[in-house]
N, C-alpha and C positions, 0 to 999 in steps of 0.2 A: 692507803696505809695498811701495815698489819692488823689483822683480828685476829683475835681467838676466843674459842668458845670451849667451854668444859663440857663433860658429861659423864656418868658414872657412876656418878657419888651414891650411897646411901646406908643401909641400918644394915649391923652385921654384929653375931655375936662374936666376943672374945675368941682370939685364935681363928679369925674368917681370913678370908680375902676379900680384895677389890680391884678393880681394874678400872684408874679412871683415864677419861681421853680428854686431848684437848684438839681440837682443828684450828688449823693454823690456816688463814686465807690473806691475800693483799701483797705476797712478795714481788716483785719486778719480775723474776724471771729465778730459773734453777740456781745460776750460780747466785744471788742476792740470798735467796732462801739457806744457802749452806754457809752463810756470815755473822748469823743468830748465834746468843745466845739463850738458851731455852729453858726455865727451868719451873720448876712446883715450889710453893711458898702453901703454910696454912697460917690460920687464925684461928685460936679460941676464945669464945668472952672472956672480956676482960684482959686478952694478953695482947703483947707485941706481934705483927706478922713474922713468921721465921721460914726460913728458908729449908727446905725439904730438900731438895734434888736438882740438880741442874746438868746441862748436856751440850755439850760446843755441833753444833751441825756441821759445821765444818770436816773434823774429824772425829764426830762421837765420843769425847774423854767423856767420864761424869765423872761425879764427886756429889758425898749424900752427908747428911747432919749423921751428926754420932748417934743422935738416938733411934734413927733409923734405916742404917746400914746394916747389911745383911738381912733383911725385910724385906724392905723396897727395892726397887729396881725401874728406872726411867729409861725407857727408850724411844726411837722414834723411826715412822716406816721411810722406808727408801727414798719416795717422792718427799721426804720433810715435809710432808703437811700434816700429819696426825703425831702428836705427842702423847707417849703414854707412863701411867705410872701405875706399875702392879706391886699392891701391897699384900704382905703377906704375913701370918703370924697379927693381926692386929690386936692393940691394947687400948682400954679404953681412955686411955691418954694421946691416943691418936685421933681423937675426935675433935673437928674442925671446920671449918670451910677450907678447901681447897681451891688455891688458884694457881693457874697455867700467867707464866710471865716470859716475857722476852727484850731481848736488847739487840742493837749490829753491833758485831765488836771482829775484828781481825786476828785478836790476839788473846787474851785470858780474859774467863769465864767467872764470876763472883758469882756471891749468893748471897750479895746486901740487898735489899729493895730498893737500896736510892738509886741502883744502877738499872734495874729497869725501868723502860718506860711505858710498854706495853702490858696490860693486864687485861686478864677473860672476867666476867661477870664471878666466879665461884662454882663451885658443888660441895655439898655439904655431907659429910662423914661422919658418920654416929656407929660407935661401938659399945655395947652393953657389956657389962660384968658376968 
């Protein structure tokens, strides 16, 4: 089955970058891997997971949360096995764990969690003031 594993994460002041990754391992073959959907979800204590960013493999649309469009940017290399998300301008309201998620879908790409069913372990993102 599909894995993924994050990496990336860590402390950055106000106004830093990050670049995190996620490896994507377990698809059947090329065309199975380009039937995902792919997306970044965070979590801070105490709050609901929400939905970051997400990317149809298929044909590469994304679609990003309001609060972090024009920052972020999700992409993913050629072979679909690395998913990445480069953040940029960070605030410390962007501090989180981050997770790498995926689903097979044919057709449209959400950014509920109940539609995923694959999840990576996290990497955790801290931004100071």
């Amino acid at each position: 089955q599909v894995q993924l594993v994050e990496s990336g994460g860590g402390s950055v002041p106000a106004g830093g970058s990050l670049r995190l990754s996620c490896a994507a391992s377990g698809f059947t073959d090329q065309i199975d891997a380009r039937v995902y959907c792919m997306a970044w979800f965070r979590q801070a204590p105490g709050q609901e997971r929400e939905g970051v960013a997400r990317l149809y493999s298929g044909g590469g649309s994304t679609n990003y949360a309001t609060s972090v469009a024009g920052r972020f940017t999700i992409s993913q290399d050629n072979a679909k096995t690395t998913l990445y998300l480069q953040m940029n301008s960070l605030k410390p309201e962007d501090t989180a764990m981050y997770y790498c998620a995926a689903y097979r879908s044919t057709t449209y790409c959400s950014l509920d969690t109940r539609d995923y069913n694959v999840w990576g372990q996290g990497t955790q993102v801290t931004v100071s003031s």
